[in-house]
N, C-alpha and C positions, 0 to 999 in steps of 0.2 A: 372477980374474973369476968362476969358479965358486964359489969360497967366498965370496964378499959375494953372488950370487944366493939361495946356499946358506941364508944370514945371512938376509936379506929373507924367504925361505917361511917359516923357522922362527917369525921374529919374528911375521909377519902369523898363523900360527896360533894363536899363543898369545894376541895380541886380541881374535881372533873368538871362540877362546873364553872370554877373558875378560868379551868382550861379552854373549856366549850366555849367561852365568852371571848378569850383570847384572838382562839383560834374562828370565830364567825366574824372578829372584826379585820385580818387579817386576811381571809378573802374577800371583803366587801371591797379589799384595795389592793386587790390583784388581779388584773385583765385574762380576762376569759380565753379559751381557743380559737372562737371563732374570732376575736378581735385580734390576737395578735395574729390569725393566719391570713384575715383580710390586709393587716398593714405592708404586711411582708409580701403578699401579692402568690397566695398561694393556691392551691389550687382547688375545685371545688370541694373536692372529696374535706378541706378545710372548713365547709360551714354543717360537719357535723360535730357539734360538742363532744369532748372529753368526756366519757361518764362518771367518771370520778368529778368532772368539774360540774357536772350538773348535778347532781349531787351535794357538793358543798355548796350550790349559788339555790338550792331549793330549798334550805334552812334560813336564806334570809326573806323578810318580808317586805316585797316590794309594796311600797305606797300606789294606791288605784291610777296615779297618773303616767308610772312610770312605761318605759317601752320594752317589752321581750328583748332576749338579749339574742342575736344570730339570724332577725330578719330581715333579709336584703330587701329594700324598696327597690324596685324595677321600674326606671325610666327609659320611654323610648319615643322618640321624636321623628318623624317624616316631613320634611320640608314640600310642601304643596305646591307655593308661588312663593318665587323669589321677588325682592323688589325689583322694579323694572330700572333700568339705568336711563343716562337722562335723553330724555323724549322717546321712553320706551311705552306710556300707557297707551295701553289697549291695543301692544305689541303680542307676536308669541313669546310668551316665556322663555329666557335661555335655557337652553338643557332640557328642554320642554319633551323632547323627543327621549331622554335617558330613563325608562321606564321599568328596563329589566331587573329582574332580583334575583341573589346569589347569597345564600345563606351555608353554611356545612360547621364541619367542627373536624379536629385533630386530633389522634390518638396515640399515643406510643404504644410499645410489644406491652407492657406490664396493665394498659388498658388507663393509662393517666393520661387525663389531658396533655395538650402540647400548645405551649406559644408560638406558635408558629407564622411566618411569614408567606402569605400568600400571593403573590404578584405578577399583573397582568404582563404578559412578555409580546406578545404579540395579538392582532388583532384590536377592533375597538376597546377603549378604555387603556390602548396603550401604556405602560409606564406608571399605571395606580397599583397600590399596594396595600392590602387587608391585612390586619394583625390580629393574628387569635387572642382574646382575652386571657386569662387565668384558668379557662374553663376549657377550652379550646375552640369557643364558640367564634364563626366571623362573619361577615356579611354584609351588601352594602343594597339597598334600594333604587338607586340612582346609577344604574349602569347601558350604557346603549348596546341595542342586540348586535346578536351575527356570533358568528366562531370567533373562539380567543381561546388562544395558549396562554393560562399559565401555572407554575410551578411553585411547589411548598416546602418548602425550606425551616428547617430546626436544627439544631444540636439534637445529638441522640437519636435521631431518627434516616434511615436513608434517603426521606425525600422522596418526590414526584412531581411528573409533567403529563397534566392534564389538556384534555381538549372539551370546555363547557359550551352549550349550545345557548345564550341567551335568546329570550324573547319577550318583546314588547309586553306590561301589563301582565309578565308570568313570569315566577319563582321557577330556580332550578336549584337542586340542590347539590353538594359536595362535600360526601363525609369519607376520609381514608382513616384508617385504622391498620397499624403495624404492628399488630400481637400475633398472627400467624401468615409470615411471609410466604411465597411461593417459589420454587426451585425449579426456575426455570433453563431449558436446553432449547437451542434451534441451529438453524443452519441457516446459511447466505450460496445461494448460489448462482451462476451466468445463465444463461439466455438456454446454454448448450445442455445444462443440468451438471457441471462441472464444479468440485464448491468454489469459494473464490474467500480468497484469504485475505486479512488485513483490512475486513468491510468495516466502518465503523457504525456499532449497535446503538443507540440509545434507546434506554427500554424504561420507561419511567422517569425519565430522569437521569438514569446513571450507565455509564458508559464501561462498553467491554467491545474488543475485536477480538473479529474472528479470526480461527487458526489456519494452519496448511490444508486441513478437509473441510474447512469452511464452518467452523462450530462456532457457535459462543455462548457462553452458559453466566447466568445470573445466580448466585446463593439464594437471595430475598428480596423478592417483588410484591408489593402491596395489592391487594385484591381490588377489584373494579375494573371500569373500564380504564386504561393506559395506552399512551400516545410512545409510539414504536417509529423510530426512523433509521434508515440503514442508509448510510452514505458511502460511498469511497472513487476518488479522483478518477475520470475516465467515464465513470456509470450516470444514469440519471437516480437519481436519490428516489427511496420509497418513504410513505409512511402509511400507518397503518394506526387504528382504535383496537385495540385487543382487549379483549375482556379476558381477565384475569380470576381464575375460579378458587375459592376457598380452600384452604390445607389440602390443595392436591397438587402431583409433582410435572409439572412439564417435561417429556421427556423428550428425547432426541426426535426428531421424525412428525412431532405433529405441528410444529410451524416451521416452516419455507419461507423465505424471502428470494426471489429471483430478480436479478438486477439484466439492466439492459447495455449496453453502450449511447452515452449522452451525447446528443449533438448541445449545436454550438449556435448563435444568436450574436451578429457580428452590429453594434447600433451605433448612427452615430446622427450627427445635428448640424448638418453643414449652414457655411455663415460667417457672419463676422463673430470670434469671442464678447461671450457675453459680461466678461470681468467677473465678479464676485458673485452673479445671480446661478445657482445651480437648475437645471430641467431635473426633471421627475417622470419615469416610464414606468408604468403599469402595466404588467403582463398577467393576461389573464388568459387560463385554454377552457376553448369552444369546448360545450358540451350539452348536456339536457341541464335546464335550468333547475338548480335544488343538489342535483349530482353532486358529489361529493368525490376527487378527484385522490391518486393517489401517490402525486407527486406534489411536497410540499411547498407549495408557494410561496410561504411567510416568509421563507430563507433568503428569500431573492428579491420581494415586492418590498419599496420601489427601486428601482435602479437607478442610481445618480449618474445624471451626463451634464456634460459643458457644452454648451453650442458655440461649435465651433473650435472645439478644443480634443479632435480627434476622436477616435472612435474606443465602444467601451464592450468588452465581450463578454459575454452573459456563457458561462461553461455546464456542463453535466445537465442540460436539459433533458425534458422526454420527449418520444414521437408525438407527434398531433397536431394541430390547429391551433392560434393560436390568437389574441387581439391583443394590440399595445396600444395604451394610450400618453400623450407625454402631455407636463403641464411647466409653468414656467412663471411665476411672479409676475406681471402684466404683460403676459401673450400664452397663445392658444393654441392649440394642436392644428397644424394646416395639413393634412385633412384632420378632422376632430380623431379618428383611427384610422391604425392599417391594421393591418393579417399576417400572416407568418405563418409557413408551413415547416415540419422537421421530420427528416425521415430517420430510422434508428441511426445515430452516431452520425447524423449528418449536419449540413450548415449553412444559415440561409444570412444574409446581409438585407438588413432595412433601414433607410435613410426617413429621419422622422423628421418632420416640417414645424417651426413656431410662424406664426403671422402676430404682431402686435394685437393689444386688445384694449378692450376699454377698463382704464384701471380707478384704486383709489389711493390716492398717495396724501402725503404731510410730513408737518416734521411733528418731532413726539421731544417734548418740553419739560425740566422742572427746573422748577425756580424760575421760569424764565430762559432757561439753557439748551440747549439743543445735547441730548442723551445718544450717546453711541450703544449699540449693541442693545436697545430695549429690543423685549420679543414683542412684535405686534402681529396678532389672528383675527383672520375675517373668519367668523361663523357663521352657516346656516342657522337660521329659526328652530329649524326640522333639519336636523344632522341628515337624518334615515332617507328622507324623502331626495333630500341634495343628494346623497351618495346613490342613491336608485338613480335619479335621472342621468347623472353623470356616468352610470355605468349602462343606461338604457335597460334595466331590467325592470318587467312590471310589477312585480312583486316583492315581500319580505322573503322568501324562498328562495333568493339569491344569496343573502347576507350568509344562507348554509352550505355552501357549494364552494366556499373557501373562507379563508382566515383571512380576511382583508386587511390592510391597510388604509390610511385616511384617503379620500380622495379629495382632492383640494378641493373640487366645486364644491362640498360641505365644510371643508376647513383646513385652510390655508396658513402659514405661520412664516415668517420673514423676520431679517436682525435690521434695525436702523443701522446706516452708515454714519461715519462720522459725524455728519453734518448732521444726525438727525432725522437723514428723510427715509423713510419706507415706501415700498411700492406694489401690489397686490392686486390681482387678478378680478375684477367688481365682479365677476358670476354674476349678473342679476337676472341671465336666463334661465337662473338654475332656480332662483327664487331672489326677490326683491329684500325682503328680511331679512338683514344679516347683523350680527353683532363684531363690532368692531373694538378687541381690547388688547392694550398696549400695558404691558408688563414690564417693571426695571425692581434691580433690589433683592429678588427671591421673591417676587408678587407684595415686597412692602409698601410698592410706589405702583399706581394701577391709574388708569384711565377707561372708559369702558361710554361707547354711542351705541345706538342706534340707526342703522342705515333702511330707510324706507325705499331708496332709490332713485337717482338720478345725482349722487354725492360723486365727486373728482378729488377734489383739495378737502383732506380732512385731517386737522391739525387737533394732535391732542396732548392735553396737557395735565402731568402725571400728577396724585396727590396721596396722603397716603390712604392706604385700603381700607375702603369700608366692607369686604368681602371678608366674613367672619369674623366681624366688631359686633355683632349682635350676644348679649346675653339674656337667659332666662333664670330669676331667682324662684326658686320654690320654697314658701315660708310653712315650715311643718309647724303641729300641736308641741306643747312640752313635754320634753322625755328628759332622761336622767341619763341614760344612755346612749354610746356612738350606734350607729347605723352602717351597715355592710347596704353600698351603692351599688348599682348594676345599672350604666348608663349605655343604650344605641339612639345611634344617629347616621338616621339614614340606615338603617339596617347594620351599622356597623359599630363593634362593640367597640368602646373606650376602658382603658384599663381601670377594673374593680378600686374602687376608693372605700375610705370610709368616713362619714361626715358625724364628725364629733357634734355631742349635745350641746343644744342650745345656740346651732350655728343651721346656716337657712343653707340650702343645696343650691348651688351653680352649677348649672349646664354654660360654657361659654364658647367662644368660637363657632358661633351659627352665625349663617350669614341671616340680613333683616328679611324678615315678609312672613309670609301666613305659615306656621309648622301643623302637623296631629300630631296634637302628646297623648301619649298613654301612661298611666300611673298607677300600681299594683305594689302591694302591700298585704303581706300576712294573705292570702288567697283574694281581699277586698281590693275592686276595682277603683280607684279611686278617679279617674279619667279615662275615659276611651273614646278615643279618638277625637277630645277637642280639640277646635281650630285654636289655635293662640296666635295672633301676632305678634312676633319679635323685634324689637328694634333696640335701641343704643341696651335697653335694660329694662329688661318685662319680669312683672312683679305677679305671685301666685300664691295664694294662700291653700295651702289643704289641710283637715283635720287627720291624723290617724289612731283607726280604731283602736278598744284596747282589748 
């Protein structure tokens, strides 16, 4: 009886671990959590292992070379100096002036990150657009200052419309988070204290009118500060920065909006038609410089006119003072401004002047061909410095007193006609440095000078784009395992990859010239903030730790 007991232990040992043997070979060939959460593009709360999976991957024994399994190497790249384009050495740098930085992250109600779209809608940096990672991290280093609207947009989330202050050489941040919305009430009312019905609210981003007593109420509005606009036909428009306060309820009676009656702004550009070339009017109202104004400009800058092609009426202004400036593809504001006054609900007509000027014009070439409809832009050196003198302010303390638009004497844009030719405003009193680039294709077909000054006839001839043909190979140590990547450029995240074993990392689409890489790994630095030069294919060796 003893020995068949005997018989029984021995035998059940020997299947368990036969089993155990099974079963360790069996995970050494099934992908971990944080690898398939990295492929699938999920989110961070993904790069914490299963405990059960760590667990069964701690029974096997990795050999001394191999690489931990769930640590993301963190690359991040700053572009310094771009190559200079041709006869640009010992030019200003283009974009030299784009200095500001904008970094934040997105959050849903349940505290997950959000993919979310973030996009400049108005002011400088017009028309760019930040995509949150997997993490909901975003961000871009290379942005020119001043006020800019813009808005964040996801699935699942209600979104928001932001107003960030950039500045030269300084971070600003923008983190929303919609885990505890705020329940907001207010009113709209006239001049008289009377409500006024049918005003339309934007409050964050999302739209509600008001009723017969002037109410309008929101369910959930994300905390921070929020850009508030109240419009409706007849009034002059408000807007307002409301700071939005933590799981508590807005109720009736603590925000007012009181609207005025809008006057009217009658413009026009007496002359011969000008055909196809559009003018550009910039209204700006007088104030203390830096002021921050409570009727929203961006709605309305700039005003497209025809000279010559009848007059164009600017509706639902506010009272005040007022400068216009107009600008026009090779001619000039005659006078450079005028003034405009407006009383409540009143209306004032101003006849704006061009005089010719000295331009730079060509035809824009591929193959040999004369190209219809290429965009071609004269740039400022110094964006900042052109749109200050242009607007005669002596300060960056202007850039905050509104949500600007471009103003051509820093950068101007025009479509070749038929034949090819463009034609463009030289500014060289604005600054003699300008870059001059001709785009066709979607930017596949690119041409790009330099103008030092005193250029007329400048013909350029399109090839395809060396503008983000630059890449950087990074050649890591041998590992046995994929890697969970975390690449920014320029401050701005690129979607979570993961770069399988025994395959070298690309970073591609940088444009050529001087970047700082920074390289981090398992908490070790592995670069901070070397210079690298990048061009057609820059090659980089790093060891990593074990």
């Amino acid at each position: 009886m003893l020995l068949a007991l005997f018989a029984l232990v021995v035998l059940g040992g020997l299947g368990a671990c036969a089993w155990w043997l099974l079963f360790r070979g069996s995970a050494q060939a099934t992908p971990t959590g944080i690898e398939s959460g990295v492929r699938t593009g999920a989110a961070v709360h993904d790069n914490v292992p299963d405990p059960g999976q760590v667990r069964m991957e701690s029974l096997q024994l990795a050999p001394s070379t191999s690489t931990p399994l769930g640590l993301p190497i963190e690359v991040e790249l700053e572009l310094l100096r771009a190559n200079p384009p041709e006869g640009g050495a010992g030019a200003t740098p283009f974009g030299s002036a784009a200095t500001a930085r904008l970094k934040g992250s997105v959050f849903s109600g349940i505290g997950a990150p959000v993919a979310a779209e973030v996009r400049f809608e108005h002011g400088p940096n017009q028309g760019r657009v930040l995509q949150c990672d997997p993490t909901g991290r975003f961000g871009a280093t290379n942005l020119y200052p001043g006020l800019a609207v813009v808005t964040v947009r996801a699935d699942g989330i209600p979104g928001s419309e932001r107003v960030v202050r950039l500045r030269q050489k300084t971070e600003t941040e923008l983190n929303i988070g919609y885990g505890k919305l705020t329940e907001v009430t207010g009113e709209v009312l006239t001049r008289d204290g009377l409500p006024l019905a049918d005003a339309i609210v934007s409050f964050d981003g999302q739209e509600a009118k008001s009723d017969e007593k002037g109410l309008f109420h929101f369910d959930g509005v994300a905390t921070g500060q929020v850009l508030v606009l109240v419009r409706k036909p007849g009034y002059a428009s408000v807007q307002e920065q409301l700071t939005i306060p933590f799981g508590k309820k807005i109720e009736k009676g603590q925000i007012k909006y009181v609207l005025e009656k809008g006057g009217r702004l009658i413009l026009s550009i007496p002359g011969p038609a000008s055909g196809e070339v559009e003018a550009l009017c910039i209204i700006t109202q007088d104030g203390s410089l830096g002021t921050q104004h409570s009727y929203p400009w961006f709605l309305v800058n700039p005003v497209h006119l025809w000279p010559g092609g009848g007059s164009k009426t600017v509706e639902d202004l506010p009272a005040g003072s007022f400068t216009l400036r107009v600008f026009q593809p090779g001619a000039v504001g005659n006078p450079a401004q005028k003034s405009a006054r407006l009383d409540v609900g009143g209306e004032a007509q101003v006849e704006l002047g061009l005089t010719p000027a000295p331009t730079v014009h060509g035809i824009v070439r591929l193959n040999g061909q004369p190209v219809h409809k290429a965009e071609v832009t004269l740039e400022a050196s110094d964006r900042v410095a052109a749109t200050l003198t242009a607007f005669g302010a002596p300060n960056e303390f202007f850039l905050e007193s509104e949500v600007l638009c471009d103003a051509p004497p820093a950068v101007q844009r025009t479509l070749t006609d038929p034949s090819g030719l463009y034609v463009l405003s030289s500014w060289e009193n604005v600054g003699k440095e300008r870059y001059l680039v001709a785009r066709y294709d979607n930017g596949r077909q690119m041409a790009t000078k330099l103008l030092r000054g005193g250029e007329e006839v400048v013909d350029l001839d399109l090839k395809p784009s060396a503008t983000g043909d630059g890449l950087l190979r990074i050649a890591l140590s041998e590992r046995e395992r994929a890697l969970p990547v975390r690449i920014l450029v320029n401050g701005e995240p690129r979607p979570l990859a993961q770069l399988p074993a025994g395959q070298d990392l690309k970073v591609d689409e940088l444009n050529r010239g001087v970047w700082k890489l920074s390289l981090r790994y398992n908490g070790a630095i592995l670069a901070a903030g070397k210079e690298v030069e990048i061009g057609e294919e820059t090659a980089l060796r790093f060891d990593l730790p074990q």
